[in-house]
N, C-alpha and C positions, 0 to 999 in steps of 0.2 A: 576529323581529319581535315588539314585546312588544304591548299596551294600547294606547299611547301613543307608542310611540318605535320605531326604528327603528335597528337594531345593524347596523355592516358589520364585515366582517374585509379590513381590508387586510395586505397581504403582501409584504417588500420581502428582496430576494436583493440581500445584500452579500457583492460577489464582488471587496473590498479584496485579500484574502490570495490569491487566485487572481491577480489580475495581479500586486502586488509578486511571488509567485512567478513566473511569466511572466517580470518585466522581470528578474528575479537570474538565472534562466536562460539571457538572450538576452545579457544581462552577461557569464555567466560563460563560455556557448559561444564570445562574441564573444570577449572575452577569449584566451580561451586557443585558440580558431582563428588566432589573428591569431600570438599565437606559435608554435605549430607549423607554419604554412604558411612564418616564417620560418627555422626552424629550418637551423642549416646542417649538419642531418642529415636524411639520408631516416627518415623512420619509417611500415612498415607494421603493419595489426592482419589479425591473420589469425584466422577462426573456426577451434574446436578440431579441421577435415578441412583446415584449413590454406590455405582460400579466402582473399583477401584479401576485407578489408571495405572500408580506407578506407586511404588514403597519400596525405604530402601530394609537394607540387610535387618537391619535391627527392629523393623516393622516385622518383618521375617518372622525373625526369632522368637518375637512377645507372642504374634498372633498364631503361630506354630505352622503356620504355611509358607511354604516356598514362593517366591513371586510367581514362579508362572504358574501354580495353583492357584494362587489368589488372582491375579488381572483379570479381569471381568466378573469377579462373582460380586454379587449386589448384598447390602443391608439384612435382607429376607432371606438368605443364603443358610440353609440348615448349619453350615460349615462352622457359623458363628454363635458361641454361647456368652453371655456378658452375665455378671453377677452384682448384686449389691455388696458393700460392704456387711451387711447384715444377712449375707451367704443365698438371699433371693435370685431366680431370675431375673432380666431385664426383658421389657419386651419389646420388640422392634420399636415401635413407636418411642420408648426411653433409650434407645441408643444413637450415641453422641451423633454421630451422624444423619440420622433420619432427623433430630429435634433443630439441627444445623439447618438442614434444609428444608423444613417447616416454618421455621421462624424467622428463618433469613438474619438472623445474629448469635453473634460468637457465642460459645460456650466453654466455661474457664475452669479448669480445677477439678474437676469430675471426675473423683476416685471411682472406681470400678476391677471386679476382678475379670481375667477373660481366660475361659477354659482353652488350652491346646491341644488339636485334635490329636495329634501323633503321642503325646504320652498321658494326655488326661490328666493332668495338674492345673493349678492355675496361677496365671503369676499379677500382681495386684499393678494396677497403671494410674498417673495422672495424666487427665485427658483435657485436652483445648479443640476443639473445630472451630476452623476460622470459616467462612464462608466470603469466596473473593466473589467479584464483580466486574463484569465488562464496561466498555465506557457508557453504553445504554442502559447500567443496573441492571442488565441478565445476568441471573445464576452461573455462574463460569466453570466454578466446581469448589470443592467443602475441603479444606487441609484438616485434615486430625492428625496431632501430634499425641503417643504416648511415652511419656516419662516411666519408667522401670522402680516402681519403690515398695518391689516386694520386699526387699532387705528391711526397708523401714517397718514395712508394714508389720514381717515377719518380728521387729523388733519391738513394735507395738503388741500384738498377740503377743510375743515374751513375756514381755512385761505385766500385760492383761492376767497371764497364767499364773504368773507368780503371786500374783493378788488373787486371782481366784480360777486359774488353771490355764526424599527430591529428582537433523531437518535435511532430510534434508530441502535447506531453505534457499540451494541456491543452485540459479539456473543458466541458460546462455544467453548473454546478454548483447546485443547487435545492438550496432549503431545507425542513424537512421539521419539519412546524406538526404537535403530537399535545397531548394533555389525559390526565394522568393521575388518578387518586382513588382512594384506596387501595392494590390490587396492579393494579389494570386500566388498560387503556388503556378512556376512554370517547368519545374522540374522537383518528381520522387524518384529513390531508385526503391530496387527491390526491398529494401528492408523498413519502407517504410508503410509500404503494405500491407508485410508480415507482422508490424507490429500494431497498426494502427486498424487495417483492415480496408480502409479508403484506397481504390485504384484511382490513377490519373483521373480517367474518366467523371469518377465523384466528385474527386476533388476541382473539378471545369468550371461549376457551379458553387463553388464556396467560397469565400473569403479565408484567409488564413488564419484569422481569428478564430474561426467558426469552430474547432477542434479544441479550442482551450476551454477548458473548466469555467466556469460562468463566475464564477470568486476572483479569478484572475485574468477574466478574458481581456476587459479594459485597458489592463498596464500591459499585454503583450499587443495587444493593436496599439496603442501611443506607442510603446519601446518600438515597434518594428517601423512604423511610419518616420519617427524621428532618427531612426540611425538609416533611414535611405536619403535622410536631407544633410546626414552627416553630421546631425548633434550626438552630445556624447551621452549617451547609455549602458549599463552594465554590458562589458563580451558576456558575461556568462552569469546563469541563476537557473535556478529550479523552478519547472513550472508542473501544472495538472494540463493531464491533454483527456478527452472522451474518446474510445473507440468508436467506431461501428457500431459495435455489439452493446453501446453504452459502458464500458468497462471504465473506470477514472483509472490512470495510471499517474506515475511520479515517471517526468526527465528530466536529465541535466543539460539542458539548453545552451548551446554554444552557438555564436554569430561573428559572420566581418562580414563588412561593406566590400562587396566588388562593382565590376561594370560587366553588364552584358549586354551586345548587343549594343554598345553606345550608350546604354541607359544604367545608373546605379539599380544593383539589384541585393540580396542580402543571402548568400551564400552560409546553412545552418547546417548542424549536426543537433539530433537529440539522443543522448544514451540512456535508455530505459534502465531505471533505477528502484524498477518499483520492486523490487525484490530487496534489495537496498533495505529500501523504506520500512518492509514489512520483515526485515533482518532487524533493525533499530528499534521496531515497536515491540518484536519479539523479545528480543532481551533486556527490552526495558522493563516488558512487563513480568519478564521472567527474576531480574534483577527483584522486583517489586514483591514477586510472590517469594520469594527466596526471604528477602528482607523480612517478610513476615511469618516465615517459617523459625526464623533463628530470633526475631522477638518475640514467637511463643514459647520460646522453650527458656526454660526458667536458668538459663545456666552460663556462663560465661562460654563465650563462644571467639575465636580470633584467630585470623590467618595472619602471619610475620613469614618475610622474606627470611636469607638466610646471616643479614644484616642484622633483623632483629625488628627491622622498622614494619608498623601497622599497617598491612593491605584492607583485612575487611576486621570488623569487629560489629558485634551484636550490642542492644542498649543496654543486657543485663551487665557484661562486660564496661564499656563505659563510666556507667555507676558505681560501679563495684571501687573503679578509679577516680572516683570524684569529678568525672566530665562527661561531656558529649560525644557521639560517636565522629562527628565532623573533628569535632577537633582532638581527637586521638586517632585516626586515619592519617598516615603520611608521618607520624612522627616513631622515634624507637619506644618500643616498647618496657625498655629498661628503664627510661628515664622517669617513670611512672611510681618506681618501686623506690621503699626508702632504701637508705644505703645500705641495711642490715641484710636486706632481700636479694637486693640491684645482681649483686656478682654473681650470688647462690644460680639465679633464675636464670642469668646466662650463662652458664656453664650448663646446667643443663639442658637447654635449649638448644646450646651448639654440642650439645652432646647426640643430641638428637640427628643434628645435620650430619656429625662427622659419623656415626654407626648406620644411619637411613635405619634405625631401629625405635620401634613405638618408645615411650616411657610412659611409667605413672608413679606418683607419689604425691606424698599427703602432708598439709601444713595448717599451723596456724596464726595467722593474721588477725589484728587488732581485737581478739577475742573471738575470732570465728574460726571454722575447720574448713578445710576444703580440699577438695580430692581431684589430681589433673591428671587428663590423659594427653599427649604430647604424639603426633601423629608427623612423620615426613610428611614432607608431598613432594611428587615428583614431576618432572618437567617431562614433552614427547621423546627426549634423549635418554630417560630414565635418570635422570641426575635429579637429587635435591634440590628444589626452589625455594623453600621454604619448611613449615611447620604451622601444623592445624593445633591450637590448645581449647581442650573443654579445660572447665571447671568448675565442679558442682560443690555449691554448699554443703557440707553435711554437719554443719554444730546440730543440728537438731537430733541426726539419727545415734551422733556422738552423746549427748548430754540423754537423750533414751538407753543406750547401752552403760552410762554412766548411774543411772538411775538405777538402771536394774540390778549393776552391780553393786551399790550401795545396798539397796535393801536384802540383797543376799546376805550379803557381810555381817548387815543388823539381826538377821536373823540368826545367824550360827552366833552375831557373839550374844544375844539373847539369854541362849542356852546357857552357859557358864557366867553372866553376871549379873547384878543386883539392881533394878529399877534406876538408880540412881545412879550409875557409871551407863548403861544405855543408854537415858537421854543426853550424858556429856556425850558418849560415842555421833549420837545422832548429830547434836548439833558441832561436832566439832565437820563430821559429811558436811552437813549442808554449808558448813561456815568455808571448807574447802571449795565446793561446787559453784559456791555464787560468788567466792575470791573475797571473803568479807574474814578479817583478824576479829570480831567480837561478835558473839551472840550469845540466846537466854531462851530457856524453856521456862515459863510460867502455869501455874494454874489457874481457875476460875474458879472459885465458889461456886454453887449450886446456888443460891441466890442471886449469882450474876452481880456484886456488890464488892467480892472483896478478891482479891489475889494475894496466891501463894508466891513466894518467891522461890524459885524449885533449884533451879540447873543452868548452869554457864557452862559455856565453851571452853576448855582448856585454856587456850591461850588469850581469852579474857580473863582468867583467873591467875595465870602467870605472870602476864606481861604487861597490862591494862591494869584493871579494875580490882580494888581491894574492899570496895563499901559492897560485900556482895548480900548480906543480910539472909541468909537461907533460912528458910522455912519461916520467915516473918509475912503475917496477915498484915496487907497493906488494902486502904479501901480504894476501890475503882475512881470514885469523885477525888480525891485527892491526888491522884497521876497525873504525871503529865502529859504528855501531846504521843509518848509512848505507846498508850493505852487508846488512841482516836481507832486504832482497828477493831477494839470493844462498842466504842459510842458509835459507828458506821454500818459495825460487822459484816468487814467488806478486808482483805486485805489493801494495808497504806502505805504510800511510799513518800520518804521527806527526803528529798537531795538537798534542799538545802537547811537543815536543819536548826544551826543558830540563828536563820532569817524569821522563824514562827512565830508571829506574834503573841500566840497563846501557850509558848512551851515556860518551862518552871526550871529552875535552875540545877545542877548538879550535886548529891550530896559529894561530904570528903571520900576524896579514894577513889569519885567515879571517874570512869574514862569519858574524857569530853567527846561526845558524839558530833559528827559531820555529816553525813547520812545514814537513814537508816531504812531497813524493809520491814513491817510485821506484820504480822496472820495471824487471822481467829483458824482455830481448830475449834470445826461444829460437832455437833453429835445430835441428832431427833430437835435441829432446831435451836441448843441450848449451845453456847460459849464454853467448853471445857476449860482451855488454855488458850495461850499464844507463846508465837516462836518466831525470833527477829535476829536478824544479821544485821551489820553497821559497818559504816567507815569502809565501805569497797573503794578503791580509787579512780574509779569512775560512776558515774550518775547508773542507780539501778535500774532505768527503764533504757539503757544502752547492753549492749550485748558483750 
């Protein structure tokens, strides 16, 4: 209070950067909870004694406990049975996770069965444990991922039989009003006590420098000296200050030049942002462990607004599209697909948006199968933002049910006909399965010297090939480049087959070959036969 007039100090906490942090937080958890809980993999986090922390639904389900049954039970936990594929126990020591945290490196692919306690089955998993790292290389904690491939597996056993039977981080954040002049502080208010811990009194004896972080002390003693002489220096930057108690925090350092007292002095605010800070690392790091939760899991993975355009996608995804995740992030996701696909995929994508109803279905692209699940996602209004899509290969578990039905097939029609219409039967299967218009069953001599000429494919005998010569003894040395899976006894493949320098010409009538696959069929070591497809319209070491 002066003569005349009457001075206040008012004081206002802008606490902008604290909620935008906040609401990027509740974004980004939202976010990426919404995809992990759909994941159509379990994934657990286990602290480095291998407690579980957090697993979503589908970790659940596999391991047959409930989350809050499971959160905190460790490795050594009776609760957990793991088995070989060879129907053995595991023993703590061989389970994914104890070997993770042993060895301190990943562990990939590790088929395993795992008993569930509530009905005593077991359902078969592929297993990854990632072990993350803090910036000091401490054990931080182990992700295990399991993949669900009891189907496969269950499809394998089939097959087998038929042959022989993924804070609160935010606090109150004050602002902290001081007055510099010269090297001193000559005015704190209260909040700079509260946060610093230095009363006036400490600060009598100090320089104003003296509380800044030793990395930075230098450029905030120049910057404070030069803006009392009125050179020009940043209004505003982030600095490290030391408490009292030695604590390093993060502020956002705000200055102007006044006069006090007749004398220029530097009138500051610092807003403690260390929460901020440790908001940013957290979801960086969390962004970070995320990212390697969705590039262990083998599957295409991608978040699309309700536009269509790519929020997040995973590397298996990327690939699948012939690029990089950088550069399919930001763009639609349609424009990826050829035009045969483009329309199909958005209709039902925005089928998805307009019902807020899961989907799934099943296709096949450039020779492979693959099976989507199609997930809303909702926004804090409950409205659609977008859509989550897995999408898991399965030509594999296809071309095993395919197999098995095949050889069913050969089996019944077995019964009702004559050696010689089974192997056309056969090889007209295989000549279907591997997409090849010609193939040939041969025989071997028992001397390994001469071949039979036995069985064509149907529609090599149709369509193709008229020099077919049945039942003519041809000698081994005499063949051509046909026969290299004889001299190798390895199954060969020739894609480019008129490039050979050692092949031999076609007789009349033969179908001119382009590429071709063939296989020794062994028996105790010796060469029976072989049996070869040709002319696929694609290269046979492609899918």
């Amino acid at each position: 209070e002066t003569k005349n007039n009457k001075l206040f100090l008012s004081v206002a906490h802008d606490i902008t950067e604290r909620k935008l942090a906040e609401e990027e937080l509740w974004e980004s958890e939202e976010k990426y909870r919404n995809l992990i809980e759909h994941l159509r993999a379990g994934v657990v986090i286990h602290a480095p004694d291998t407690t579980i922390l957090q697993a979503n639904q589908e970790a659940s389900r596999l391991l047959g406990l409930s989350m809050e049954k499971g959160r905190g039970r460790a490795a050594t936990d009776a609760a957990w049975r793991f088995i070989r594929e060879d129907g053995t126990a595991l023993s703590v020591e061989e389970y994914p996770v104890t070997r993770a945290v042993k060895t301190l490196r990943p562990l990939q692919e590790s088929i395993l069965g795992i008993e569930r306690p509530a009905t005593g089955d077991y359902v078969w998993v592929l297993v990854n444990a990632l072990p993350e790292f803090d910036d000091a290389r401490n054990l931080r904690h182990i992700v295990v991922t399991f993949m669900d491939i009891t189907d496969r597996k269950k499809a394998e056993k089939d097959l087998y039989e038929s042959e022989s039977k993924f804070r609160s981080l935010a606090e109150n954040s004050t602002a902290v009003i001081f007055v510099i002049q010269g090297e001193k502080y000559i005015y704190i208010n209260p909040a700079f006590t509260a946060v610093t811990g230095y009363t006036f009194e400490d600060l009598s004896s100090m320089n104003f420098w003296d509380l800044i972080s030793p990395d930075m002390r230098e450029l905030v003693r120049s910057r404070g000296i030069s803006r009392q002489r009125n050179e020009e220096v940043p209004p505003r930057y982030d600095l490290k200050f030391i408490t009292k108690s030695g604590e390093e925090r993060y502020g956002s350092f705000e200055a102007t030049l006044i006069e006090y007292q007749g004398k220029p002095a530097i009138l500051a605010s610092v807003l403690d942002i260390t929460e901020r800070k440790r908001l940013e690392n957290a979801i960086r790091e969390r962004e970070e462990t995320l990212r390697a939760f969705f590039d262990a899991v083998h599957e295409t993975i991608a978040l699309i607004d309700t536009k269509g355009m790519v929020i997040l996608a995973n590397t298996v995804c990327a690939e699948r599209l012939g690029i990089t995740v950088p550069e399919l992030v930001g763009t639609y996701l349609y424009d990826h697909f050829s035009p045969d696909v483009k329309e199909l995929r958005k209709a039902q994508y925005e089928r998805v948006v307009a019902t807020a109803q899961p989907l799934y279905f099943e296709d096949t692209r450039l020779g492979r199968s693959y099976e989507q699940y199609c997930y809303p996602v909702f926004d804090k209004e409950g409205r659609v933002s977008g859509v989550t899509i897995f999408a898991n290969d399965i030509t594999s578990r296809k071309k095993i049910q395919d197999l098995y039905r095949i050889r069913l097939s050969l089996l019944e029609f077995s019964a009702a006909h004559s050696l010689e219409e089974l192997l056309q039967k056969t090889l007209d299967e295989i000549s279907g399965l591997t997409e090849s218009p010609i193939g040939f069953y041969h025989f071997v001599g028992s001397d390994q010297t001469t071949l039979t000429l036995q069985a064509w494919s149907t529609r090599t005998m149709k369509e193709f090939c008229k020099a077919t010569g049945k039942g003519l003894h041809y000698p081994i040395a005499e063949a051509g480049v046909w026969v290299d899976c004889i001299r190798e006894r390895r199954p060969v493949i020739h894609n480019d087959y008129l490039a050979l320098p050692h092949r031999k010409g076609f007789p009349e009538g033969h179908v001119q070959v382009h590429r071709e696959l063939v296989v020794p069929i062994m028996r105790s070591g010796k060469i029976m036969a072989i049996i070869a497809v040709g002319n696929k319209a694609r290269n046979y070491s492609e899918p």
